[in-house]
KOLBA-203986 format. One line per field, with one value per residue (C-alpha): residue number from 1; x, y, z. Coordinates in Angstrom, 1 decimal. Layout:
N
nr: c(NUM	...)
east: c(X	...)
north: c(Y	...)
up: c(Z	...)
end
This chain:
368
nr: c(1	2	3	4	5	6	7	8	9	10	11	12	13	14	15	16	17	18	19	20	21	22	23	24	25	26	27	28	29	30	31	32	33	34	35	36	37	38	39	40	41	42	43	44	45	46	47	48	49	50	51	52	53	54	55	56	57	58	59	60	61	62	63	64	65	66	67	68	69	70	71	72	73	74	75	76	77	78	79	80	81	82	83	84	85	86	87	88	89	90	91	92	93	94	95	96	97	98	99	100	101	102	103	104	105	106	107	108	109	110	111	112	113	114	115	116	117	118	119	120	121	122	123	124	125	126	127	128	129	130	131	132	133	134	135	136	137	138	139	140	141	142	143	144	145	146	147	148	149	150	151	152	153	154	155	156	157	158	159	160	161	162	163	164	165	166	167	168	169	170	171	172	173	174	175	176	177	178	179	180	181	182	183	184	185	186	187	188	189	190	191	192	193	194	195	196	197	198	199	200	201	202	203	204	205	206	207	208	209	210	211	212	213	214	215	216	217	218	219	220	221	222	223	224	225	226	227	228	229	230	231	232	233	234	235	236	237	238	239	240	241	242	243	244	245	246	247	248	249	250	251	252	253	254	255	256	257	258	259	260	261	262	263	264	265	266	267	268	269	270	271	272	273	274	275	276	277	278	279	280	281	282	283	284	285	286	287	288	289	290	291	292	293	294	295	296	297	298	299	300	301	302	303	304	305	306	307	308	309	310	311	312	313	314	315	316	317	318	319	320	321	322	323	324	325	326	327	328	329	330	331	332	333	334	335	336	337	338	339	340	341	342	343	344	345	346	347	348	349	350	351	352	353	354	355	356	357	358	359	360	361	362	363	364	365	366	367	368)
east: c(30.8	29.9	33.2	35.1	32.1	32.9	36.9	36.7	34.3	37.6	40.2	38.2	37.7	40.6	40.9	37.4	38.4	41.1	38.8	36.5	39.5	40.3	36.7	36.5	39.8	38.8	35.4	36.9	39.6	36.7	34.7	37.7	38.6	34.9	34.8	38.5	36.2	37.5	33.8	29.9	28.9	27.0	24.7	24.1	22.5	19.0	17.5	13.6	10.8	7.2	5.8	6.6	7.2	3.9	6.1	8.2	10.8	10.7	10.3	14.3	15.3	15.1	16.9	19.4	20.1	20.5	22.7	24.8	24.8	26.7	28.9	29.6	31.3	33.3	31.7	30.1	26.4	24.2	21.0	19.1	17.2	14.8	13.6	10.4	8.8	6.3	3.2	5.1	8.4	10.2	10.8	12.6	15.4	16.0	16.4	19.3	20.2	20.6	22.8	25.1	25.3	26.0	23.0	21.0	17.9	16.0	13.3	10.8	7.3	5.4	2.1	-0.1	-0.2	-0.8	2.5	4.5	2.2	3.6	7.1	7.1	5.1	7.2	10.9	10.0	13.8	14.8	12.2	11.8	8.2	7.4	4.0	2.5	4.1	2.0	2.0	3.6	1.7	-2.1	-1.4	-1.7	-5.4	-8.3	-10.0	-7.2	-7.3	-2.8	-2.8	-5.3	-3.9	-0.2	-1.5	-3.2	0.2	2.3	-0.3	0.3	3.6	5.2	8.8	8.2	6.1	7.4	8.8	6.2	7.1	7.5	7.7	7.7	8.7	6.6	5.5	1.8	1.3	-1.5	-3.5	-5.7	-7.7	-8.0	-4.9	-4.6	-2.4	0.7	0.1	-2.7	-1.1	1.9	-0.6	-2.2	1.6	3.0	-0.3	-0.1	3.7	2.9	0.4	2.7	5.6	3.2	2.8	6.1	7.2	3.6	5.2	8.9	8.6	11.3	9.4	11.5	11.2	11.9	12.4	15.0	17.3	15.8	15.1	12.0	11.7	14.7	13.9	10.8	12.1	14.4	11.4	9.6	12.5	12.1	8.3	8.0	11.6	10.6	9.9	12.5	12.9	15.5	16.0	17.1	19.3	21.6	24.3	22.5	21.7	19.4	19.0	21.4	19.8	17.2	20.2	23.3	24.6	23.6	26.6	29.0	29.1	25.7	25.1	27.3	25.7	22.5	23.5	25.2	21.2	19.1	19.6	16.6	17.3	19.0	20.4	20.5	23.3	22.8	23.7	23.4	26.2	28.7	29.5	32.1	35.0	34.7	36.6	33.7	32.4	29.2	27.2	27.7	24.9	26.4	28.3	30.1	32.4	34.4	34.4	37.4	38.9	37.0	35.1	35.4	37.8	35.1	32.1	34.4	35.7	31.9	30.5	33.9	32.9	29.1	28.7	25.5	23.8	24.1	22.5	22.5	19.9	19.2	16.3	15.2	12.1	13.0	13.7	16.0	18.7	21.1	20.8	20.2	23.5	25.3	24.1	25.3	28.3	29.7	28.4	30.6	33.8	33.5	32.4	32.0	35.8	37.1	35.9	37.6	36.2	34.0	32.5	32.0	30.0	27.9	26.8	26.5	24.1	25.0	22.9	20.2	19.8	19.3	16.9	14.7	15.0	15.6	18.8	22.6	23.4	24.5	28.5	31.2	31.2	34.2	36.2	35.8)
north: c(-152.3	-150.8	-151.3	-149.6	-146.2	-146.3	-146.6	-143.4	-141.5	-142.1	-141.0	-137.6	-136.5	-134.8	-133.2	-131.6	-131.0	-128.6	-127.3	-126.3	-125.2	-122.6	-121.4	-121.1	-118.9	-117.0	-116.0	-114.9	-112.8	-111.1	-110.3	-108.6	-106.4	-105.5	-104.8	-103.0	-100.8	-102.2	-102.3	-101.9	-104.5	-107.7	-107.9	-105.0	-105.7	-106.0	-103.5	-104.0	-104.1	-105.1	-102.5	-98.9	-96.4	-94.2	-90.8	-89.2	-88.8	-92.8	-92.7	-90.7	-93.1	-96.0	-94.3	-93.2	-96.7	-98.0	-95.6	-96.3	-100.0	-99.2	-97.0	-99.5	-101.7	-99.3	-98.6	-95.2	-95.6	-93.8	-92.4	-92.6	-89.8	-90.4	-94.1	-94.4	-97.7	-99.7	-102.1	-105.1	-103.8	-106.6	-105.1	-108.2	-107.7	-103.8	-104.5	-107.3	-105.3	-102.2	-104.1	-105.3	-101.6	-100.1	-98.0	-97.6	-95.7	-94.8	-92.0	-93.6	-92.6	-94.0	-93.6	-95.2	-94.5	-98.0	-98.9	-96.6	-97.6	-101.5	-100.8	-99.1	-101.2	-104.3	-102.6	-99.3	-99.1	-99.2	-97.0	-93.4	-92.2	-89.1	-88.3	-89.7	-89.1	-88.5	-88.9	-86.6	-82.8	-84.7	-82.9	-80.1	-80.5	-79.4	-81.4	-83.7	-83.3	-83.5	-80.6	-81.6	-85.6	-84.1	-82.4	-85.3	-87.6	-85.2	-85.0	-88.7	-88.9	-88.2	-86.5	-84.4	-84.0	-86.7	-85.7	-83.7	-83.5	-80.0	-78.9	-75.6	-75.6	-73.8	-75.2	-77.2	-81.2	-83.0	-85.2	-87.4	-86.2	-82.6	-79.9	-78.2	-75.1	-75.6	-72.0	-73.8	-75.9	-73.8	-71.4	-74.8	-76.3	-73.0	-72.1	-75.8	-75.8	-72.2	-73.8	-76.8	-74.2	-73.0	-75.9	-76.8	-73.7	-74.1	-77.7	-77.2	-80.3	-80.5	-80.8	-83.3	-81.7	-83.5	-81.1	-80.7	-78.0	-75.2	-71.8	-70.9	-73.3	-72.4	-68.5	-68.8	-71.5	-69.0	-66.1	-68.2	-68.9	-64.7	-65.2	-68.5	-68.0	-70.4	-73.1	-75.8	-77.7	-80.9	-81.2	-84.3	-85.1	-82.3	-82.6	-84.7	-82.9	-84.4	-81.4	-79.4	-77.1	-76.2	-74.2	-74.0	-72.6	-75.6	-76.8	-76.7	-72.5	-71.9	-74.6	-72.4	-69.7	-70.8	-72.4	-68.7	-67.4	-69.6	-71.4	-73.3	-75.0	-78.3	-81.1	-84.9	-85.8	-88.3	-91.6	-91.8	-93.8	-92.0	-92.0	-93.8	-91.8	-91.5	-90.2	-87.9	-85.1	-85.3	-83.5	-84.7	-86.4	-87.1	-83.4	-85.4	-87.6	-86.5	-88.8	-91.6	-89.5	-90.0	-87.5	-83.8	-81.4	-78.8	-80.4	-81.9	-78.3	-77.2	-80.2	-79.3	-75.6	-76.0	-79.6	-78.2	-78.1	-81.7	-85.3	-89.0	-90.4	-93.3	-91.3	-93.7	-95.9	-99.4	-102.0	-105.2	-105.5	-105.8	-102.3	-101.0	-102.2	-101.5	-97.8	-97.7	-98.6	-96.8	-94.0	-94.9	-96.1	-92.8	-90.0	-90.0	-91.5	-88.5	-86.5	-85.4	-88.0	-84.4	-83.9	-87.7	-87.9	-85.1	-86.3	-89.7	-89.4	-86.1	-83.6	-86.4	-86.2	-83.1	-82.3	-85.0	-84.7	-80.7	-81.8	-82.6	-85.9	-86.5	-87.2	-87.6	-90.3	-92.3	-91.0	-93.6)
up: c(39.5	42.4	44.3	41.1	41.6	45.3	44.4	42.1	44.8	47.2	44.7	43.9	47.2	48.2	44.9	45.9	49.2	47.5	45.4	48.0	50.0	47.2	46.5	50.6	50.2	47.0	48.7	51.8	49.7	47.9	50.4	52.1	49.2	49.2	52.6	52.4	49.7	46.4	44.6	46.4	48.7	46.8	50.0	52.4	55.8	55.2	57.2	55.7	58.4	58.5	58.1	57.1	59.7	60.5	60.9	58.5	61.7	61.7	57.9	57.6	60.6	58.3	55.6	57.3	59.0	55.2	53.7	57.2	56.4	52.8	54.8	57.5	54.7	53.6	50.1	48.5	48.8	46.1	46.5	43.0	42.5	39.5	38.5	36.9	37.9	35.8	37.5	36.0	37.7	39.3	42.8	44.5	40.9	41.7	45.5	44.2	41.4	43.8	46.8	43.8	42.3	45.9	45.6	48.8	48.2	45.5	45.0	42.6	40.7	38.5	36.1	39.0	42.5	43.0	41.6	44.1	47.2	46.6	46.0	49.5	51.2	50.0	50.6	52.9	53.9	50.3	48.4	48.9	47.3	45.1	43.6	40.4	37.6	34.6	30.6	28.1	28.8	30.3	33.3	32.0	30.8	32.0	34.0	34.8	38.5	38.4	41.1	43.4	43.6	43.7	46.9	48.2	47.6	49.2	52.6	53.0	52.8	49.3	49.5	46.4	43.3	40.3	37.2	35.1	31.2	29.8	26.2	25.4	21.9	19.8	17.2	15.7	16.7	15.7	17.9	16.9	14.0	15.3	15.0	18.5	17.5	20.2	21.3	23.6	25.1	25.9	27.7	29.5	30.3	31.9	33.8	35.0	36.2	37.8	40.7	40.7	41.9	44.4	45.6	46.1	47.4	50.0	50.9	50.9	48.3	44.8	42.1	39.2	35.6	32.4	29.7	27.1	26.7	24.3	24.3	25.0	27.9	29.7	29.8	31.1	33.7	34.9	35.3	36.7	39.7	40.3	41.2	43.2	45.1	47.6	45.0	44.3	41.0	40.0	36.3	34.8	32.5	33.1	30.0	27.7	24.6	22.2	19.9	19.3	17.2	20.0	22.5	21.3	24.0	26.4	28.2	31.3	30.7	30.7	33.5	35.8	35.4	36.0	39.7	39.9	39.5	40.4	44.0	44.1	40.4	40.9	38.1	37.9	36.1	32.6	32.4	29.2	27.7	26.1	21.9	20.2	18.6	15.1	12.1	11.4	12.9	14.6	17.5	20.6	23.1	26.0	26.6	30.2	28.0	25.6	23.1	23.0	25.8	29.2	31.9	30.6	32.6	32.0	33.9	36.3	37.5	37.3	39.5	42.1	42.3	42.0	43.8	45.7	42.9	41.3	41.9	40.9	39.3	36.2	35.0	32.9	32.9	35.0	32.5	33.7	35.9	33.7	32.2	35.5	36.3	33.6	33.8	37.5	37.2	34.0	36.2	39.0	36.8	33.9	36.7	40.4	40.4	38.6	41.5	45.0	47.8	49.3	46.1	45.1	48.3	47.7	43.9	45.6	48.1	50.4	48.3	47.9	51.4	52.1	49.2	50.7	54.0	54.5	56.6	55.9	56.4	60.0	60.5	58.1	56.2	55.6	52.4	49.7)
end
């Protein structure tokens, strides 16, 4: 018996030799049409070092030697420019998850400080950190103390103030067992995001806004652009439209314009995915894709003409590699192909750069 298992270990081990011939082959063939720029890189150099740099000149050293690494192989890096982490956050899954997506660097918040202070700790060549970012309208309130630890974070080493929530929809909404009339908290929000403009415009720091398209938010954005002109703000999002009842005229016209106004207003585009075509007429999400029918013309020519003005970013809430992914790559495949290789670079990770870092990126980059 154990003659007949040696005989058969004998008579399979050239067929595995071929095997492993052809997987050996197979690899090598991959790897080269990855390097050649075929699809992101499944492993950039690792680049991570003990500890974090202690200057923010050492800080953009480090960056910059990542985003070259991506370049190096001959693949579009990506600079994400809005994830929100959470304390369960799997940090060693978005590094992975990030490498196979081709995205370099990420600028993250979260609802603790705490949260932020690991992830850069842990991967300080991968993770770019912005302030706290806090729930719904409580930093608004008084007595919440979102101003004065906003400061603190940006003094130690924060590269601009996280996304705040703003809603100024007027309107009543009940909390808890007392009615607050919204006319309050209007007052509160916009007196709030008033010393949070000063402060960015005091520390040359982009403050990320979350707000939907409406009305009465927008206008009073734009006013507010003509008092605090040295103030810069990145609103996220830019052509997803939840409600279309609350600004109709939201789109790629009004978009233009605004860039055509306001310098220091800048846009993260959605990654929301886009809707299916249907046989019924419905309001559209997702204003990038036309349905069934791919990347609009219309925001492509805006994003060509207006590049300066747009970044990339998930700007959704962590959740699991897979959806990270996912999101990532549908961005790559449905827009930043559709783009000339100048402008694809700028969404990608030019413009990132220089909102961060107050600097263009130095060199050309290859054009992938």
């Amino acid at each position: 018996m154990a003659n007949i298992k040696q005989t058969r270990r004998i008579m399979w081990t050239p067929q595995k030799e071929t095997l492993h011939v052809l997987i050996f082959v197979l690899v090598l063939f991959t790897g080269s049409a990855l390097l050649a720029g075929c699809g992101p890189a499944p492993r950039p150099i690792s680049l991570t070092p003990a500890s974090t740099p202690a200057t923010r000149e050492g800080r953009n050293a480090l960056y910059r030697k990542t985003v070259q690494a991506f370049l190096k192989g001959g693949h579009l890096p990506i600079i994400d420019m809005d994830i929100l982490l959470a304390p369960k956050t799997d940090l060693a899954g978005l590094i992975e998850t990030m490498d196979l997506s081709g995205v370099a660097l990420a600028a993250v918040s979260a609802h603790e400080k705490e949260t932020i202070s690991r992830a850069v700790q842990r991967y300080p060549a991968r993770i770019i950190p912005l302030t706290t970012s806090p729930r719904g309208i409580s930093w608004s309130a008084p007595g919440s103390g979102h101003l004065a630890s906003t400061r603190q974070e940006l003094e130690a080493g924060a590269y601009g103030i996280g996304r705040v929530f703003l809603n100024l929809a007027p309107g009543k909404i009940l909390d808890g067992e007392q009615k607050d009339p919204r006319a309050n908290k209007i007052t509160r929000q916009k007196a709030a995001f008033e010393a949070l403009l000063r402060l960015s415009a005091e520390k040359k720091a982009p403050l990320w806004l979350n707000m939907e398209p409406e009305d009465n938010g927008l206008g009073w954005l734009e006013r507010q652009f003509r008092a605090y002109v040295g103030a810069s703000v990145i609103w996220n999002r830019a052509g997803y439209l939840p409600n279309s009842g609350k600004l109709p005229g939201y789109g790629h016209g009004l978009i233009r314009a605004i860039t055509l106004r306001r310098p220091n207003l800048y846009f993260i585009l959605t990654q929301r995915p886009p809707q299916l075509k249907t046989i019924f007429s419905q309001p559209r999400e997702n204003l990038l894709i036309d349905p069934g029918e791919g990347f609009s013309p219309e925001w492509r020519s805006l994003l060509e003409s207006r590049i300066s003005h747009f970044h990339t970013g998930s700007s959704i809430k962590y959740s699991t590699p897979e959806i990270y992914s996912a999101r990532i790559q549908s961005y790559r495949r449905r827009i930043l192909e559709h783009l000339t290789p100048p402008t694809r670079q700028r969404l990608a990770f030019k413009n990132a750069w220089t909102r961060l870092t107050g600097s263009n990126w130095p060199g050309k980059a290859p054009a992938n």
